[in-house]
C-alpha positions in Angstrom: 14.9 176.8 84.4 13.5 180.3 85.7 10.2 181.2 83.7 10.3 183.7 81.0 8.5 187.4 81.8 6.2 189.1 79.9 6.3 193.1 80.7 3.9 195.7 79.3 6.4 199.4 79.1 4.4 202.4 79.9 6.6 205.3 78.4 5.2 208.6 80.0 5.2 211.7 79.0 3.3 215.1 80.7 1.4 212.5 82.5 0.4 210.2 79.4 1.3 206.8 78.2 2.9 207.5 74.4 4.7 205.7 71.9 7.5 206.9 69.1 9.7 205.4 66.6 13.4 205.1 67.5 12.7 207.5 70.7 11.0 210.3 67.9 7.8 210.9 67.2 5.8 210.8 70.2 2.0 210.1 70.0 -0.2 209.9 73.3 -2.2 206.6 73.6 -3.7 206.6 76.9 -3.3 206.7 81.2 -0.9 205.2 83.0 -2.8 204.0 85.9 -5.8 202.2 83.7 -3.6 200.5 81.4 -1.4 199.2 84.1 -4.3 197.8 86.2 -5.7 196.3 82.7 -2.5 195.1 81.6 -1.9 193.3 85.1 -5.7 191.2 84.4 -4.3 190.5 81.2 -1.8 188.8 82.9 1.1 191.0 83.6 4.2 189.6 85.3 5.3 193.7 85.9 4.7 196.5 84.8 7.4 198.9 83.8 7.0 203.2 84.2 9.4 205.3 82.2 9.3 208.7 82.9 10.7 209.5 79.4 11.5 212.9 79.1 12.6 213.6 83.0 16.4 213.3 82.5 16.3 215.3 79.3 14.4 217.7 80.7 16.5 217.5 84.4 13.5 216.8 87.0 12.2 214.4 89.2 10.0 211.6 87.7 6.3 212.1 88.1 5.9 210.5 91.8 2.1 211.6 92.4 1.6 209.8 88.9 3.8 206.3 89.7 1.7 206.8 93.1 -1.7 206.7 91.2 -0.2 204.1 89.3 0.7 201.6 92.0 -2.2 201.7 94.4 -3.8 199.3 92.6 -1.3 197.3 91.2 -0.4 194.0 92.9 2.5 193.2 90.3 6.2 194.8 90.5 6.1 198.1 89.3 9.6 199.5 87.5 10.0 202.9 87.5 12.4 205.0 85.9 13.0 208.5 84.4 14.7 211.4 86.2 16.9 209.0 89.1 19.5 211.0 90.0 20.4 210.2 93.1 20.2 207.8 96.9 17.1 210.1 97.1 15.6 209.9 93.9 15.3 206.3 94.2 14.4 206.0 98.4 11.1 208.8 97.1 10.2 206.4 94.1 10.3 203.4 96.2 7.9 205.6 99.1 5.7 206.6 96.1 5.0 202.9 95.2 7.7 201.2 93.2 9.1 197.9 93.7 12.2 198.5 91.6 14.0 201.8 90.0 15.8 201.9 86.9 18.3 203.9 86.3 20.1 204.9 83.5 22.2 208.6 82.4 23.1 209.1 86.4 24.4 205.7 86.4 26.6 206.8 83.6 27.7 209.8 84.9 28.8 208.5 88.4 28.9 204.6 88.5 29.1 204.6 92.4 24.9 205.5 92.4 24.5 201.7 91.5 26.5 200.2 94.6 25.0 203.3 96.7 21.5 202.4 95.9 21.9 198.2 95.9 23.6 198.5 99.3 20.6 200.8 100.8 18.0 199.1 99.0 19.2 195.6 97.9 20.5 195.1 94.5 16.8 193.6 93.4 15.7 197.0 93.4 18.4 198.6 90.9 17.5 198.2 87.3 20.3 199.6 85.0 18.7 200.6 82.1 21.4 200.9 78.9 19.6 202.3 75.8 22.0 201.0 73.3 22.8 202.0 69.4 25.3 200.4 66.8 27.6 202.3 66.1 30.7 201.3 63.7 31.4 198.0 64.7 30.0 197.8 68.2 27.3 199.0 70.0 27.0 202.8 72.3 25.0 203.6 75.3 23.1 206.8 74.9 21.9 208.9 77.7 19.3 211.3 78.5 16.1 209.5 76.5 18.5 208.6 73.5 20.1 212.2 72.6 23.5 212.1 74.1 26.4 209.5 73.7 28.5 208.6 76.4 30.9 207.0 74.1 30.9 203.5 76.2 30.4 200.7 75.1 27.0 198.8 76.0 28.3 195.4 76.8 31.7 196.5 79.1 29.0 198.5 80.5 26.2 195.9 81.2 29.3 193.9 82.9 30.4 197.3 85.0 27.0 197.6 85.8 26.4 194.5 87.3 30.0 193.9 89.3 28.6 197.4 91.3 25.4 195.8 91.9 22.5 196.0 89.6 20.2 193.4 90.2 18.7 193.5 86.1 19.4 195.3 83.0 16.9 196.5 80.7 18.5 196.5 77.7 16.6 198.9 74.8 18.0 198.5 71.2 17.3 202.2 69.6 17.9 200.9 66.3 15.0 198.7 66.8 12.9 200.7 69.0 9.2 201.2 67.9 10.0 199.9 64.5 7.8 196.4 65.0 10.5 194.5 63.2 11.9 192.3 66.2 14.2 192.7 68.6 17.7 193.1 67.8 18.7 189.6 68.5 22.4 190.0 68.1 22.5 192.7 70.5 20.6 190.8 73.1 22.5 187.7 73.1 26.0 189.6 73.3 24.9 191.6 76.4 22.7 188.2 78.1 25.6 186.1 77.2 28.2 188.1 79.4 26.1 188.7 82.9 24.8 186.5 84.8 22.0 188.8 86.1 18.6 188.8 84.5 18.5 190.9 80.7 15.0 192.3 80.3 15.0 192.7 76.1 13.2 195.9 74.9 12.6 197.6 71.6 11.3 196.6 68.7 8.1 194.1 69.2 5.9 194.0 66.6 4.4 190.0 67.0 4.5 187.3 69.4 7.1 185.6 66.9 9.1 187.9 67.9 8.7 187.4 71.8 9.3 183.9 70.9 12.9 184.5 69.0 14.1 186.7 71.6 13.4 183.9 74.4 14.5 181.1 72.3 17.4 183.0 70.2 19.1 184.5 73.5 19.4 184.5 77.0 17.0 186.9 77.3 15.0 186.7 80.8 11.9 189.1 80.0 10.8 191.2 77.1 9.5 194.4 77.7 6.7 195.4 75.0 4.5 198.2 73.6 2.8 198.9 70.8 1.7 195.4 71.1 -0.1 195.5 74.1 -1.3 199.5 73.3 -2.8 199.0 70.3 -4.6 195.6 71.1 -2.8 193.6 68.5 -2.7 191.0 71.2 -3.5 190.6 74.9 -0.3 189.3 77.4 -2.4 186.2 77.3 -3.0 185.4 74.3 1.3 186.1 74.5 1.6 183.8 77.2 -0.2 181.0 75.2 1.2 181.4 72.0 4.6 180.7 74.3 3.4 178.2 76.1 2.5 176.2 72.7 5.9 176.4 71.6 7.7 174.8 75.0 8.7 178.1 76.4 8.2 178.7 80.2 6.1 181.5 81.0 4.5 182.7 84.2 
């Protein structure tokens, strides 16, 4: 059985880690580069950097900042935010990154996925689908949560990975920065129909609820925040609190 990740999210904005409730509501809480290195002797498995307002605001992610970031990180770094292209992801690779994620140009022309795991290798292409109920089912939303693209999330984690992705991080909005769990349902349904790693995001308030996403679905890492910003709990004292109940961690 592979062993469960623990990831620390570092959502950026103007150069500064912040956190929001259900993508709103922004409030800066520190620097990228210091929390990632402190995070990784916490125990890290990777560290993920999302460029949050890039796409929104239609510009490159911050490359001198995922540079600063990296050079001191021996962990994978994720970085994503503002991928729009072959190009996009080749210059965030050179700046540092280990994989990209990618998630509005991915949308808007599926082909980027098979382009970039094809020049790259499909270990490098992280789909990210920021996902909302809607009705019945659940909707990818695109540029940082504002704009529907009328999909839905699941046919899309499946399209998704046929074209190559190599992982999806999988962000509930409904959930996001609320502390109440993840949505469970939501990550099962999308875990249960690829076969390539689901990274579950949004919505981590405890390390109960790290333990029901890994033992309630398929999930293969959980992505967390608040958490880990606000010193509620170390990634170790995580990791333990896992290990105690039988679940494999790194």
């Amino acid at each position: 059985m592979l062993t469960k990740r623990i990831i620390p999210c570092l959502d950026v904005k103007n150069g500064k880690v912040v956190k929001g409730i259900n993508f709103k509501g922004l409030k800066e809480v520190g620097n990228p580069p210091a929390m990632a290195v402190e995070y990784e002797k916490q125990g890290a498995d990777e560290i993920t950097f999302l460029d949050i307002t890039a796409s929104l605001e239609t510009r490159q992610t911050m490359l001198d900042i995922v540079s600063e970031t990296a050079k001191n990180l021996f962990v994978p770094l994720t970085v994503g935010g503002g991928i729009r292209s072959l190009n996009d992801m080749r210059d965030a690779l050179n700046a540092g990154a280990d994989k990209v994620s990618v998630n509005s140009a991915a949308v808007k022309d599926p082909s980027i996925i098979s382009e970039c795991a094809e020049s790259f290798g499909r270990q490098c292409v992280v789909i990210a689908v920021d996902a909302k109920r809607v009705g019945d089912h659940w909707e990818v939303f695109t540029h940082g949560g504002t704009k529907s693209a009328g999909i839905d999330a699941i046919e899309w984690a499946k399209r998704a990975e046929d074209l190559g992705a190599g992982e999806i991080l999988l962000t509930s909005m409904d959930t996001d920065g609320v502390k109440n769990g993840y949505d469970l349902d939501l990550t099962a349904a999308v875990a249960d129909e690829v076969s390539i790693p689901v990274i579950a995001s949004g919505g981590c308030g405890s390390v109960e609820h790290i333990y029901d996403v890994f033992s309630q679905t398929g999930a293969s890492a959980a992505l967390a925040a608040s958490i880990f910003h606000y010193n509620e709990y170390t990634v170790g004292e995580v990791k333990q609190y896992l290990r105690d109940r039988g679940v494999e961690v790194r």
